[in-house]
Residue, then its C-alpha position, 0 to 999 in steps of 0.5 A: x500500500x502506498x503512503x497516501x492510500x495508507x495515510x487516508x486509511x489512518x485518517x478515516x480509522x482515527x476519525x470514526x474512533x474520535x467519533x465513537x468516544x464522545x458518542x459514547x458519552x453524550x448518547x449515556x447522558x440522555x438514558x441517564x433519568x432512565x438507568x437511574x430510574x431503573x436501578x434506584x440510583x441516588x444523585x451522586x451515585x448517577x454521576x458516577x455512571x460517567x464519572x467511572x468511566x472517564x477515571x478508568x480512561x483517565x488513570x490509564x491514558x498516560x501509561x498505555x500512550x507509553x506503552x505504545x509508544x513502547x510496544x506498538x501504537x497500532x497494536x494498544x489501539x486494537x486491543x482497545x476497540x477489542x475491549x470496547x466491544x466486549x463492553x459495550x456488549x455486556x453493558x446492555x445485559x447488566x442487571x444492576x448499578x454496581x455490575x453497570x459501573x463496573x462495566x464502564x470502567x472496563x469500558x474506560x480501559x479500552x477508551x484509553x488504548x484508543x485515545x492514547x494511539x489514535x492522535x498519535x499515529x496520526x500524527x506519525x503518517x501525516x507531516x507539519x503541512x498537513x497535520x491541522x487539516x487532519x487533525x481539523x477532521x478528526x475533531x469534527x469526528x469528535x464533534x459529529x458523535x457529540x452531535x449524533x449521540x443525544x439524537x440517536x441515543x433519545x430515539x433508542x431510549x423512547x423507543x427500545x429503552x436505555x439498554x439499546x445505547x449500548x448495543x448502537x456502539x457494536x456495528x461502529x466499533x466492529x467498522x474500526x477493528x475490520x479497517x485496522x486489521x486489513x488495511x492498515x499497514x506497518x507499526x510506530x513504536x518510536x520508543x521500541x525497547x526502552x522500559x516501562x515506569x510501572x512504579x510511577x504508573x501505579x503511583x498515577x493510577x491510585x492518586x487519581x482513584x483517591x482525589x475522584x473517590x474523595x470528591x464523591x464523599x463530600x461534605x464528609x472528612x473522608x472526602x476531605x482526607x482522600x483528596x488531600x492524599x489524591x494531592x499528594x500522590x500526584x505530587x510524589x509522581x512528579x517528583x518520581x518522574x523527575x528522577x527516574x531514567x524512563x519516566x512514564x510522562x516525561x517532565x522534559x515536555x514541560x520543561x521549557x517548552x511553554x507551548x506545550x505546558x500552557x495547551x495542555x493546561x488550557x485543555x484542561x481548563x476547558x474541558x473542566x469547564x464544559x463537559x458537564x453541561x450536558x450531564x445538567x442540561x440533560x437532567x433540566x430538559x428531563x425533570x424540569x422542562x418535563x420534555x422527552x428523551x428524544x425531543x432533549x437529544x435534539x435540543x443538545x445537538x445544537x451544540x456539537x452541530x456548530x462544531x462540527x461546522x466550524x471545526x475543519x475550518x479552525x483546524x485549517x486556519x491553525x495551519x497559516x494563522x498563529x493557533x493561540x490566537x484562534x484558541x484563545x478566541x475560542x475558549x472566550x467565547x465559550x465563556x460568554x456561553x457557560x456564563x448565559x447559563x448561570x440564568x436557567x429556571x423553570x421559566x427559561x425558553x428553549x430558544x434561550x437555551x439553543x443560542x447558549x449552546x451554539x455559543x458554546x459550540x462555536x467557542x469550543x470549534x475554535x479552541x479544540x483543533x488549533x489547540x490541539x495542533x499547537x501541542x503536536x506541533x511543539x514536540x519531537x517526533x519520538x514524543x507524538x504517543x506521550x504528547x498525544x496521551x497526555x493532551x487525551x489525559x489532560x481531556x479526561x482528566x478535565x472532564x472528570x473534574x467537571x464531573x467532580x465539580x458536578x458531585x460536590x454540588x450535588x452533594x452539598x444542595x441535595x444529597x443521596x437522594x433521587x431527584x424527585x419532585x420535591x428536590x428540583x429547586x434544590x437542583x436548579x440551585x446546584x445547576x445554577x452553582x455549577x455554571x457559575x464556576x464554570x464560566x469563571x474557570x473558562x475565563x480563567x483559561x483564556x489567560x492560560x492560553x495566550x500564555x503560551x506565546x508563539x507557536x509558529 
């Protein structure tokens, strides 16, 4: 096969995986009522639903990118859809909340195979030149499965119920894993032979379950003391990782280099600050605007559609106009949109609630591509696998935050409890909380990405 045929394969393959995740996940938020509903959950314990798996996807990205990176790329992205599927199939048979939970985090494991790899061999087949256009479509990927999601999965839960979410994701996820192992040729394993950081890895791995585990406990002392010991953890690997000969996440990429250090961090402020709206915005047009499964789907698409709009062309702007800028244009507008939220009642019209969410499309189809270009672009090529992860990472870790912000909430205005009647006000109040710090983080982070100065 020659490289170009090879390289639009690996495109189309890395697409329809940035495709699948966030299908993933936006179609679980419309059968979130629906499984709660079914297995008796309390509020916190139906945030956990996303939560455990963006944590098992977020404790495992940074070692298996280095695994790859060690091993084979194409060969940690295979067992990852191979594990996706088994989940995927299981999860629509499971009979109760703990089995469902723990079959998202199997699900979650193969998330991070795959989100460790697939930027990352992208990046290996395509040069400077090309890259933004590419990465520009597989963000659109990311964006058309946020935009189907909520449409397919609320037809699925109205019609055939909640467990019909998981069996959409079989057809796709055998696609991928078809595509991979017959067309796909050659391996990239830029690090081949060099050793693993199992220690660091394990020490990563059990900071992150502590501090996620912790926010879920909140308001009691255990809470308080698990987050404390997250803390430090993360704290002990970076010093780990400063001194051991084959570091797990090699401290070298931030050392110095203020591109890298400041995408990634803008990364994670953004996704801090966005990834629960539609964990609320979902539970709102369900339990208080009382409308249905399939009818709440199509009124959240109307963000991830401005995306997938907007996004190509962000990601072609990137590769002749300074990526930052367009960056930090975006994440600013993506505040102005969370901000509009922290005004949503009873009362509110679903227009109201439509141009919020283009709003935030629109900032977030600026941000993603340019930004994630500027950090492939600011590393060598020996570290596109550990750039790709741990841009995955700061992803995961942020939209687990953004869960975690949506816990403690949850945890302080209403409790353990269902959310019936009789606690909606208490959880408009925790929804209005909620988008009040997120616009404050997302405005935060507009300075954390013009920070990062020049990247071409």
């Amino acid at each position: 096969m020659n490289e170009a045929v090879n390289k639009k394969i690996v495109l189309l393959i890395t697409t329809l995986s940035s495709f699948l995740a966030p299908f993933m996940g936006s179609s679980v938020f419309i059968g979130l009522p629906s499984i709660g509903s079914e297995f008796a959950m309390d509020a916190v314990t139906l945030s956990w639903i996303s939560t455990s798996y963006l944590l098992a996807a977020a404790m495992l990205l940074v070692p298996f990118g280095r695994i790859a990176d060690i091993y084979g790329r194409k060969k940690i992205f295979k067992y990852g859809i191979i594990i996706d599927i088994i989940a995927s199939l299981l999860l629509a048979f499971s009979f109760n909340e703990t089995e469902f939970i723990i079959l998202r985090i199997l699900q979650g494991i193969g998330a991070a195979m795959i989100f460790g790899t697939g930027i990352a061999i992208l990046t290996s087949v395509y040069p400077p030149g090309e890259r933004g256009k590419a990465l520009g479509i597989t963000v659109a990927g990311v964006y058309s499965g946020l935009s189907l999601g909520p449409v397919v999965s609320g037809f699925l839960v109205q019609q055939f119920g909640w467990r019909s979410i998981f069996l959409s994701y079989l057809p796709l996820e055998l696609i991928i894993i078809v595509f991979t192992l017959w067309k796909v040729k050659g391996e990239w394993a830029d690090a081949r032979g060099e050793k693993l950081d199992v220690t660091g890895s394990a020490v990563y791995c059990l900071s992150l379950v502590a501090l996620m585990y912790g926010f879920s406990l909140l308001p009691q002392i255990l809470g308080s003391g698990l987050i404390l010991m997250g803390i430090m953890g993360i704290a002990v690997f970076i010093s780990w990782e400063l001194k051991v000969k084959a570091p797990v996440l090699d401290m070298n990429l931030f050392r110095g280099n203020t591109v890298f250090t400041f995408s990634v961090l803008a990364a994670l402020i953004n996704y801090s600050a966005t990834f629960a709206v539609s964990f609320f915005l979902s539970l709102y047009l369900q339990y208080i605007k009382g409308i249905a499964p399939q009818d709440a789907g199509l009124i959240l698409v109307a963000q991830p559609v401005v995306m997938v709009v907007f996004s190509p062309l962000a990601g072609r702007l990137s590769d002749r106009i300074e990526p930052g800028k367009i960056a930090s244009v975006g994440m600013a507008i993506t505040a102005v949109g969370l901000f509009l939220f922290t005004f949503l009642d009873e009362k509110t019209t679903l227009e109201f609630i439509v141009f919020s969410l283009i709003l935030i499309g629109l900032g977030f189809a600026l941000f993603s591509s340019p930004n994630t270009n500027a950090v492939m672009s600011s590393v060598e090529k020996r570290f596109y696998g550990i750039a790709s992860a741990t841009l995955g990472t700061m992803r995961l870790v942020g939209q687990m935050l953004s869960m975690g912000i949506a816990m403690i909430i949850f945890a302080v205005f209403i409790g353990r409890v269902e959310i019936t009647p009789e606690y909606y006000i208490s959880f408009l109040k925790s929804m209005n909380t909620a988008f009040i710090i997120f616009s404050a983080l997302c405005f935060a982070g507009v300075f954390a990405s013009l920070a990062r100065g020049k990247v071409m």
